[in-house]
C-alpha positions in Angstrom: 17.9 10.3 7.7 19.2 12.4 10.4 19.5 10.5 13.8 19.4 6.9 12.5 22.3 5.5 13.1 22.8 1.6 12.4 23.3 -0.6 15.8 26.7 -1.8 14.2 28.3 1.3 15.1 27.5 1.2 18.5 28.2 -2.8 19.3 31.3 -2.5 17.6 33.2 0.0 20.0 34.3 -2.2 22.5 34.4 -5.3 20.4 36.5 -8.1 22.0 37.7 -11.5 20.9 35.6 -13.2 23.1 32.5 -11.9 21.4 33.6 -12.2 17.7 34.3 -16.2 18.6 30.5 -16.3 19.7 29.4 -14.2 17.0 32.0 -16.3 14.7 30.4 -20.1 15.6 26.4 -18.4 15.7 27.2 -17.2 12.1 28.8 -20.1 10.8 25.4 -22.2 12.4 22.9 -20.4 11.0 24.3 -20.1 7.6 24.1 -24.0 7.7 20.5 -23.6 8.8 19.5 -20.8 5.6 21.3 -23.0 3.3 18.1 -25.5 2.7 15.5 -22.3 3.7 16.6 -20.7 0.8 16.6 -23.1 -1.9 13.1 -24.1 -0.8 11.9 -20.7 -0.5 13.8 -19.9 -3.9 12.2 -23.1 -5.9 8.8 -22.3 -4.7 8.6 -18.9 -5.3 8.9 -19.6 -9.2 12.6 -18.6 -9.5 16.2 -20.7 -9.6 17.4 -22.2 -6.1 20.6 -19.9 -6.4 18.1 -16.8 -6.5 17.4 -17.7 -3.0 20.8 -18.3 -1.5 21.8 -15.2 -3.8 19.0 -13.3 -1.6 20.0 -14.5 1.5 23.5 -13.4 0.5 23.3 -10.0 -0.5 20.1 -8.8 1.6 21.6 -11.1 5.2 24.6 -8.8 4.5 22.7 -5.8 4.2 20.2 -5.8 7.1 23.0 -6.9 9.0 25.3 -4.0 8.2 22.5 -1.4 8.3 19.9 -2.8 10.7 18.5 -0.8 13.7 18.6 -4.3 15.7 21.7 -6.6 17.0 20.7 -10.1 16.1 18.3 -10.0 13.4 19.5 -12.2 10.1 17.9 -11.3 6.9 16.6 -13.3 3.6 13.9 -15.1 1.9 11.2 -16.2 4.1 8.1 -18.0 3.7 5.5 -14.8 3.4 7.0 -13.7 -0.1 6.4 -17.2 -1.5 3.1 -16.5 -3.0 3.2 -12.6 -4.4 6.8 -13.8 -5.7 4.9 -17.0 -7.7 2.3 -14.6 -8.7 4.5 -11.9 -10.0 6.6 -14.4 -12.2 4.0 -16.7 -13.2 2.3 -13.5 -14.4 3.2 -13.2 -18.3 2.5 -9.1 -18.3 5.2 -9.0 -15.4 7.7 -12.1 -14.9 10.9 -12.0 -13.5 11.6 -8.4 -14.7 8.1 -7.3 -12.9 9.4 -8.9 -9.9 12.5 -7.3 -9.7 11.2 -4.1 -10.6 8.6 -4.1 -7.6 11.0 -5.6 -5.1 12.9 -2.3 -6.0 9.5 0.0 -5.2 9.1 -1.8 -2.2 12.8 -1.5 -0.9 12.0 2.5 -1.7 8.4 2.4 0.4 10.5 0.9 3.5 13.1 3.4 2.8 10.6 6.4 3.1 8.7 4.6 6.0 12.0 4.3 8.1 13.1 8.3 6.6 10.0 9.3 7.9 9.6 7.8 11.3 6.8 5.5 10.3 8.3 2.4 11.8 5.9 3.1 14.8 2.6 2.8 12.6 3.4 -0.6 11.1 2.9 -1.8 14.5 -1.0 -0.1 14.7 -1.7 -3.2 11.9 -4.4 -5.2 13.8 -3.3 -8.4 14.9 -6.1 -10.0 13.7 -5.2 -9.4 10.0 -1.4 -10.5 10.8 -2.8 -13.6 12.1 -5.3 -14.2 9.2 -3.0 -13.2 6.1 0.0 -16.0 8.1 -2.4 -18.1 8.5 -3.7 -18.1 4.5 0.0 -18.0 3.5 0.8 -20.9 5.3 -2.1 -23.1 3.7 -1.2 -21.8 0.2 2.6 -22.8 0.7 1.3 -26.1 1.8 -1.0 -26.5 -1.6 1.9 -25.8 -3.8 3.8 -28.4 -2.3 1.8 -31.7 -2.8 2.4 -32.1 -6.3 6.0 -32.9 -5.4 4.8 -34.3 -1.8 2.9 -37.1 -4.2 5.4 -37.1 -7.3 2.0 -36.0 -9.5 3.6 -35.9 -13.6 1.4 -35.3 -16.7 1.8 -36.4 -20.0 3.9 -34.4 -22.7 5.8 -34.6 -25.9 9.4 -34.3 -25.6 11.2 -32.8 -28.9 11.4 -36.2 -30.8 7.9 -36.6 -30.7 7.3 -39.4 -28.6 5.8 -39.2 -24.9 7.0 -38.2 -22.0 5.9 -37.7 -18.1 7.0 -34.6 -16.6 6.3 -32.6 -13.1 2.4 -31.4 -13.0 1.9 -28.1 -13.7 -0.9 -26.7 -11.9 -3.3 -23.4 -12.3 -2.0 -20.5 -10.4 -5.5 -20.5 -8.1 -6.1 -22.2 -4.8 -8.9 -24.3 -5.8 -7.6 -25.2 -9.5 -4.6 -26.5 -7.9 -6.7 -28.9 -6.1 -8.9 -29.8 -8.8 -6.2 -30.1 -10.7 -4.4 -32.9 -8.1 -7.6 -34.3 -7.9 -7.7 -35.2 -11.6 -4.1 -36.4 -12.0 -4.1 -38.4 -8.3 -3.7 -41.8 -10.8 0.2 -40.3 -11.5 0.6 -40.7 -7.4 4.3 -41.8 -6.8 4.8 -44.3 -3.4 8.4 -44.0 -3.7 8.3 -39.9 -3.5 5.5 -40.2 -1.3 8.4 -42.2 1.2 10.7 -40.2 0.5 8.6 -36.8 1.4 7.1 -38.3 4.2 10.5 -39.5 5.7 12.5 -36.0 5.3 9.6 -34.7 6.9 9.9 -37.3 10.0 13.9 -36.3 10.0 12.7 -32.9 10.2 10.6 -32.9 13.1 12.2 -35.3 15.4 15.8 -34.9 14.6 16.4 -31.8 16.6 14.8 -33.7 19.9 16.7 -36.8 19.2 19.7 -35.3 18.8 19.6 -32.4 20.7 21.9 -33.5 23.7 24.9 -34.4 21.0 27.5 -31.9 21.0 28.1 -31.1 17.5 25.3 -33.1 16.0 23.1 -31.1 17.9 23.6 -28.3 16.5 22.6 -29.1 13.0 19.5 -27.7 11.9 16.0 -30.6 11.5 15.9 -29.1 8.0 19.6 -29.9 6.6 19.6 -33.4 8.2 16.1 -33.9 6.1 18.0 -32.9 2.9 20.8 -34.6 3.7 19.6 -38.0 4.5 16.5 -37.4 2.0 19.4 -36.8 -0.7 21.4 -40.1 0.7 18.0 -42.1 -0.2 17.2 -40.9 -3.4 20.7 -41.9 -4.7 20.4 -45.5 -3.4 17.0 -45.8 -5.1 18.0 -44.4 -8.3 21.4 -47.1 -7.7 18.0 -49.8 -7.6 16.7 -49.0 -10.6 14.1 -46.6 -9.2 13.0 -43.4 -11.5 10.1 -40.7 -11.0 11.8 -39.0 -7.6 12.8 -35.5 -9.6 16.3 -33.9 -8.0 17.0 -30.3 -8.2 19.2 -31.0 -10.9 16.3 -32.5 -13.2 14.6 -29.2 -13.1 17.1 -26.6 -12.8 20.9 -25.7 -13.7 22.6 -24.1 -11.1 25.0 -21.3 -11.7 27.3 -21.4 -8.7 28.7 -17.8 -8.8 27.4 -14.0 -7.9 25.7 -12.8 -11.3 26.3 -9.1 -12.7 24.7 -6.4 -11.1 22.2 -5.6 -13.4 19.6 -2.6 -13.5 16.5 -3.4 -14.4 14.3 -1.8 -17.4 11.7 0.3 -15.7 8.4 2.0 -17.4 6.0 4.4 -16.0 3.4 2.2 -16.7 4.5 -0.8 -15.4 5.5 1.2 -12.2 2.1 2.0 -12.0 0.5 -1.2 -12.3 2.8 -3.0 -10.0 2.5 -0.3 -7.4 -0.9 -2.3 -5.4 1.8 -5.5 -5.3 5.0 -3.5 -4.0 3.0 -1.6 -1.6 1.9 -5.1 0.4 5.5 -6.7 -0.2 6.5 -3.6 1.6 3.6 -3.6 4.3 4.7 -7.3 4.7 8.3 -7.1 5.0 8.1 -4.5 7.4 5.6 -6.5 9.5 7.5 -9.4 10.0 11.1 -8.1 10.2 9.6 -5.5 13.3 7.6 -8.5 14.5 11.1 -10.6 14.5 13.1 -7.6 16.3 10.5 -7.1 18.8 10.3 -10.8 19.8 14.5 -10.8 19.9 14.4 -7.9 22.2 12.3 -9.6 24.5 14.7 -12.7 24.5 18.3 -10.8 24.6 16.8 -7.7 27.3 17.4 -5.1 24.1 15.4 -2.6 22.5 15.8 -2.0 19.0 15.7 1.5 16.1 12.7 0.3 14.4 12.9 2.9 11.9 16.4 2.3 11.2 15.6 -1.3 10.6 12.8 -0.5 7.8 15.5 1.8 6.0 17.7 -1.2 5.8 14.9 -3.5 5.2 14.4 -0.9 2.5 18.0 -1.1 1.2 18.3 -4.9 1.2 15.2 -4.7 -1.1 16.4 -2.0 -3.8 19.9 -3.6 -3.6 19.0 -7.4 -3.8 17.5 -6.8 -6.8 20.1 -6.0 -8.9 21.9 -9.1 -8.5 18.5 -11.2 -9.4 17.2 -11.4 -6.0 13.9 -11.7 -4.4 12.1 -10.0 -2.1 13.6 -10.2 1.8 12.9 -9.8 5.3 13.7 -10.3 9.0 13.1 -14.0 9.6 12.1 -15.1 13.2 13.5 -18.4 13.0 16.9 -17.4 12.1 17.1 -14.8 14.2 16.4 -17.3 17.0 19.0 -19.5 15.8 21.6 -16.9 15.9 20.2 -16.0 19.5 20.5 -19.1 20.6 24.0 -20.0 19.3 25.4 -16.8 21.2 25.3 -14.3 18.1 24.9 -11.1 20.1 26.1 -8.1 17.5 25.3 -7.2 13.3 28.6 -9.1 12.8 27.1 -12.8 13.1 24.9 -12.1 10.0 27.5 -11.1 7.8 29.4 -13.9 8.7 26.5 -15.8 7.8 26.3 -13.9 4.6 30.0 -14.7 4.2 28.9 -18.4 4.8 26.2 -18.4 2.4 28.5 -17.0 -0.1 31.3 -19.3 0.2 29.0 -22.2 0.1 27.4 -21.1 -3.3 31.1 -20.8 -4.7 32.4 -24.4 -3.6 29.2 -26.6 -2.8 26.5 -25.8 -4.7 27.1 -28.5 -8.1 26.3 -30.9 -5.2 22.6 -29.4 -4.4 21.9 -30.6 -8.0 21.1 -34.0 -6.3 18.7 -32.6 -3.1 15.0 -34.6 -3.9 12.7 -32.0 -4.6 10.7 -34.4 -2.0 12.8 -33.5 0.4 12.5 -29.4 -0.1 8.4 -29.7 -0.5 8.7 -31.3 3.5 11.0 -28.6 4.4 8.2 -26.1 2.9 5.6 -28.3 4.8 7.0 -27.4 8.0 7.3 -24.6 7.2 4.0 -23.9 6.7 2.9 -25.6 9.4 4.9 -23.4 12.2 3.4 -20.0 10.1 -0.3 -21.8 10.4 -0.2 -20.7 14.0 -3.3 -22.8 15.2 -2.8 -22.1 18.6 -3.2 -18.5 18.6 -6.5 -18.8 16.1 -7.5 -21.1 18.4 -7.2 -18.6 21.1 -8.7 -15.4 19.1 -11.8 -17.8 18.2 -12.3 -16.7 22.1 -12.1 -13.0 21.4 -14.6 -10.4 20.3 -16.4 -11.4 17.2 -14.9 -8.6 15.1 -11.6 -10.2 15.6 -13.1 -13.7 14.4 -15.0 -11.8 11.0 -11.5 -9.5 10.8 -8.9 -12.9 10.6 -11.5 -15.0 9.1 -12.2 -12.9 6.5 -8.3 -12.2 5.9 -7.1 -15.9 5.6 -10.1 -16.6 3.3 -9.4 -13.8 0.7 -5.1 -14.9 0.9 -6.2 -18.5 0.2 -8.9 -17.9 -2.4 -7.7 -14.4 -3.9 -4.2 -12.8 -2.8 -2.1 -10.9 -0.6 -3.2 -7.7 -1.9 -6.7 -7.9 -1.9 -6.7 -9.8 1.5 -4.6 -7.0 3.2 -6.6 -3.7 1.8 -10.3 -5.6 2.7 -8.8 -7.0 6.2 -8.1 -3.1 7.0 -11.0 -1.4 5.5 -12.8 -4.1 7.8 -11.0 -3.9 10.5 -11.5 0.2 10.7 -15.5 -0.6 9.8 -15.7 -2.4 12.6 -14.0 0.0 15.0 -15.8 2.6 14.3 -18.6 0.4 14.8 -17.6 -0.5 18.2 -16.6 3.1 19.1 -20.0 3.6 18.2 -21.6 0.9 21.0 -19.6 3.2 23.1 -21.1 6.4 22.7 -24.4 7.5 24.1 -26.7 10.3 23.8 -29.7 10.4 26.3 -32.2 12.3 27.4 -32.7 13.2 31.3 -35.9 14.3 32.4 -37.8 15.9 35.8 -35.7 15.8 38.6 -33.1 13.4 38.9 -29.7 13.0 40.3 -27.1 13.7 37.4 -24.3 13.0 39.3 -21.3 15.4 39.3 -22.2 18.8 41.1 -20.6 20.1 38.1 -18.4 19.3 35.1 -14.7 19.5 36.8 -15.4 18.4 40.0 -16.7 15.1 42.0 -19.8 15.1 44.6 -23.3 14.4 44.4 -26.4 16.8 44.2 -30.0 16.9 43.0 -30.5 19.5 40.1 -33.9 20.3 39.4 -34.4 20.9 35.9 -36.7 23.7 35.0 -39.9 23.4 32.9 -39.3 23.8 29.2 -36.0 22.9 29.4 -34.6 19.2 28.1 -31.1 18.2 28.9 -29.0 16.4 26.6 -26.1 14.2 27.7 -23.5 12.8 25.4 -21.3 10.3 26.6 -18.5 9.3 24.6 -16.6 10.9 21.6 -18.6 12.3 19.4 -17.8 11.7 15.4 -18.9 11.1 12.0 -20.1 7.6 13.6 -22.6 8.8 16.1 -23.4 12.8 14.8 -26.6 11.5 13.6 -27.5 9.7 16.9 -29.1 13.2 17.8 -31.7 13.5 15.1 -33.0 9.9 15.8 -33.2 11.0 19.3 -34.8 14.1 18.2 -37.2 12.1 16.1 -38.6 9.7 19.4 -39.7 12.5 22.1 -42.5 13.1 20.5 -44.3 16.5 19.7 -43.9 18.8 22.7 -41.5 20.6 22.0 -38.6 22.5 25.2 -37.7 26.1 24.8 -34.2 25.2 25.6 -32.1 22.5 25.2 -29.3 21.8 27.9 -26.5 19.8 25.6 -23.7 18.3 28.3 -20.9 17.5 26.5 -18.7 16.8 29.7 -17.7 12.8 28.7 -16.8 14.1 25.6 -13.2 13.8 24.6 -12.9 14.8 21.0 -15.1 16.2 18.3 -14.9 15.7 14.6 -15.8 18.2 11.1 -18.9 15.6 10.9 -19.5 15.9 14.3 -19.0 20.0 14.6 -21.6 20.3 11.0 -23.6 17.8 13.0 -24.1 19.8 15.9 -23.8 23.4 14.2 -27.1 21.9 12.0 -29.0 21.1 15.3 -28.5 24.4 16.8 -29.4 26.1 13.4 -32.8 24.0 13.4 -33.8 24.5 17.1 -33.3 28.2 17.0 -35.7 28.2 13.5 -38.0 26.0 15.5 -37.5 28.9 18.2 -35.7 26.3 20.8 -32.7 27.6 22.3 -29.3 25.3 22.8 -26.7 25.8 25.8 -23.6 23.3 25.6 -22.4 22.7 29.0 -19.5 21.0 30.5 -17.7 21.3 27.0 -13.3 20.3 27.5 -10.7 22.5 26.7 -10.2 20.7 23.4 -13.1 20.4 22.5 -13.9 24.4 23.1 -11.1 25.1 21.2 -12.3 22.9 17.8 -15.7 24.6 18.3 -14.0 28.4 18.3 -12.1 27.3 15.2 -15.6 26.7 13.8 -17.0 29.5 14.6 -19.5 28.6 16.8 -19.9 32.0 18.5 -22.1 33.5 15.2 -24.7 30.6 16.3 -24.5 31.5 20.3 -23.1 33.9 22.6 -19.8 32.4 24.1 -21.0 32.5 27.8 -23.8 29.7 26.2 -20.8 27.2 26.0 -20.8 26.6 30.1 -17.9 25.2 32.5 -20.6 22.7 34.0 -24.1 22.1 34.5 -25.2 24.5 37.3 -24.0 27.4 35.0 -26.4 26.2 32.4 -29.2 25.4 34.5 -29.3 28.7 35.7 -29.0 30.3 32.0 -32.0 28.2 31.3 -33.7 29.6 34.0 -33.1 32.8 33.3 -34.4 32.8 29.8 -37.6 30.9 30.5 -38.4 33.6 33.4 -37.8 36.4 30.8 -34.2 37.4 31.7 -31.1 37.1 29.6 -31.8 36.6 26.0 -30.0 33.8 24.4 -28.7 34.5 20.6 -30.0 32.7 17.7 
């Protein structure tokens, strides 16, 4: 942990009034703003609303205290959603499974950070980010139109006589479908208003309002809840039932619960691993993603490392206090930017916030429409879809299109996990594939103008090549992708056969152990064949790999030539009956 020091330390040393007001006021705001975000976030992840603001709470506090970044606010956010319903909807692992794997991923971000790993999270292809957002986003959106539609089924309450209550639908993308499908005759007009009205309040609130001073600053989200909350009280007041409340479906406990540790098997360590591993992967994706784009907006430039290890933190922490799994969020982090927050001490003030509103308000969140959250989670989902840039990779290479296409399909039809470990495996595939299309091995004959005079230096010259001697030009690096390029080659010239074989390696930047066995097998079959080999033009580097392998008990080391006209003339004088070459 040496040399990672938390930007707090540094932004706090000449600390003024001035920028503790401005960090006071963007604190206060965007607490206001991850009030609503973290109920929704919390209900649809399977747990209690006061899991979410308790997240937002403990982990906003952390990331802000330790973070390697001056602005970014820490919580729930939208990605977790599904791995978090997953886990607790998951009778081998519930709530105890997901605490427990929030805790192995707070440790892998801890180790990433400890390590200086923050740089490699960053080598994920974009492609695969844009495809596993993408499939999040539609399942968020799925999970929300049972509630969108006020969709009930019929039960059998405890007195035995029946009862409607909220649908409860298959954990899998197209059973929940099927399932809405079969149940559409429940459909609810007056949640269907409701839903559809937050989600107007949402959306064009912040424009319409945007040039009032105070009003202006309240987030689309709270004045959805708000007014969605007002409505839902004068309908019930009318005699209207059906529109569930937060209240109907949960009791919340408006206080910090005990710090408790969690019971923790080697087995079930094990088998949660695969799911801790891609909440870490993703949490350290997004909350890097969020610092770089803040950097960009406030001219900074921020200890990605140090911001995994508190990343890491937040998530073994959290935890123990019944929280889910957080991250950097994007949208906050903007609103803190935007509302002058400009130093760590904006998101603990927003943690302070968050805090102080679970302690005083939250009885009254019993009466929030759960209407009004699923349109909250539908804009949600909407601003993670990112059409726009799919739209734009569609333009790209078609291994970008197969890479994101095949990602969002496997995170809507499968999950996170399996979508993340294909997307890579594929993405690499197809890398090496186009590394590949990049490397050439061909086969010059006669006379003819090759180009460089030599290896190392620029100029133009025809070489005559000698009879019984074929020269070889590899262009491109040559690896486990391409080493068998050479016996296909082999395979095509036909029957007559060179006494020596010129192999220019000078466009060759790296060699591999496939491609070194590779080559050390050709040499070792030409000289049975009686056909001698001369590399030429071979780099530094590369020379180097090929001493490691030994390569001087298959040919002398003055075979291995600077550049061409060296090897040339070795060809010549072994075909005239001079120098002997070793085999």
């Amino acid at each position: 942990m040496k040399g990672l020091t938390p930007r707090i330390v540094d932004t706090v040393r000449n600390y003024s009034r001035e920028t503790f007001m401005k960090d006071l006021m963007a604190g206060i705001i965007v607490g206001i703003v991850a009030l609503p975000l973290a109920i929704a976030f919390g209900i649809a992840s399977g747990v209690t609303p006061e899991k979410g603001i308790i997240t937002a709470i403990v982990a906003g506090f952390i990331i802000s205290l330790l973070g390697g970044t001056k602005v970014q606010i820490g919580g729930p956010t939208g990605a977790f959603i599904v791995i978090i319903y997953g886990i607790v909807t998951n009778p081998e692992y519930g709530l105890q499974g997901l605490l427990i794997a929030t805790i192995l991923a707070g440790i892998i971000l801890v180790l990433l950070g400890a390590f200086r790993l923050g740089v490699v999270i960053k080598f994920i292809p974009y492609p695969i980010v844009v495809g596993f957002t993408a499939g999040i986003a539609l399942t968020i959106f799925t999970t929300q139109i049972s509630d969108v539609f006020g969709l009930t089924e019929q039960a059998v309450s405890a007195t035995g006589e029946a009862i409607r209550i909220p649908l409860k639908t298959p954990g899998d993308f197209i059973g929940k479908w099927v399932c809405y499908a079969e149940n559409i005759s429940t459909f609810n007009p007056w949640n269907f208003l409701v839903a559809i009205s937050s989600l107007l309040v949402i959306v064009l609130s912040p424009k319409a309002l945007k040039k009032v001073p105070v009003l202006g600053k309240i987030p689309g989200s709270l004045w959805g809840i708000l007014l969605g909350t007002v409505a839902v009280l004068i309908l019930k007041q009318q005699g209207i039932e059906g529109i569930d409340t937060i209240g109907d479906r949960f009791h919340i406990q408006a206080q910090l619960p005990e710090m408790v540790m969690p019971s923790i098997s080697f087995e079930l360590v094990q088998r949660l691993m695969p799911v801790a591993f891609t909440i870490a992967i993703l949490g350290a994706i997004e909350s890097l993603l969020s610092a770089t784009v803040a950097d960009g907006v406030i001219s900074d430039r921020h200890d990605s490392n140090m911001e995994l290890v508190a990343q890491g933190v937040a998530n073994i922490v959290t935890p123990l206090f019944g929280g889910i799994p957080a991250t950097g969020a994007i949208a906050r982090t903007m609103t803190n930017i935007n509302n002058g927050g400009r130093t760590p001490v904006a998101g603990i003030i927003h943690a302070v916030v968050l805090l102080v509103i679970l302690l005083l308000l939250m009885p009254y969140a019993e009466y929030i429409p759960m209407a009004s959250l699923a349109a909250v989670l539908i804009f949600v989902s909407y601003n993670m879809s990112g059409w726009r840039t799919i739209r734009g990779l569609l333009k790209n290479p078609k291994s970008d299109v197969i890479v994101m296409s095949v990602t969002f399909l496997l995170t809507v039809v499968f999950d996170l996990t399996i979508a993340i470990e294909v997307g890579l495996i594929l993405a690499c595939a197809l890398f090496m594939k186009r590394i590949m299309e990049t490397t050439d091995i061909s086969v010059i004959r006669d006379e003819i103008d090759l180009g460089d005079a030599s290896d190392m230096s620029v100029g133009e010259e025809h070489l005559t090549i000698p009879d019984g001697c074929a020269v070889y030009e590899i262009n491109g690096p040559y690896f486990f992708g391409i080493a068998n390029k050479f016996d296909d080659l082999m395979a095509n010239i036909g029957h007559e056969r060179p006494r020596v074989r010129i192999i220019r390696m000078r466009k060759v930047p790296f060699i591999d152990s496939t491609g070194i066995h590779n080559l050390q097998n050709l040499i070792q079959m030409n000289h049975e064949e009686g056909i001698h080999v001369i590399l030429s033009g071979v780099n530094p580097k590369v020379h180097s790999q090929l001493q490691k392998a030994r390569f001087y008990d298959l040919m002398d080391s003055d075979h291995i030539c600077p550049h061409i006209d060296v090897a040339i003339q070795k060809a010549r004088d072994f075909l005239s009956g001079g120098t002997a070459l070793k085999q």
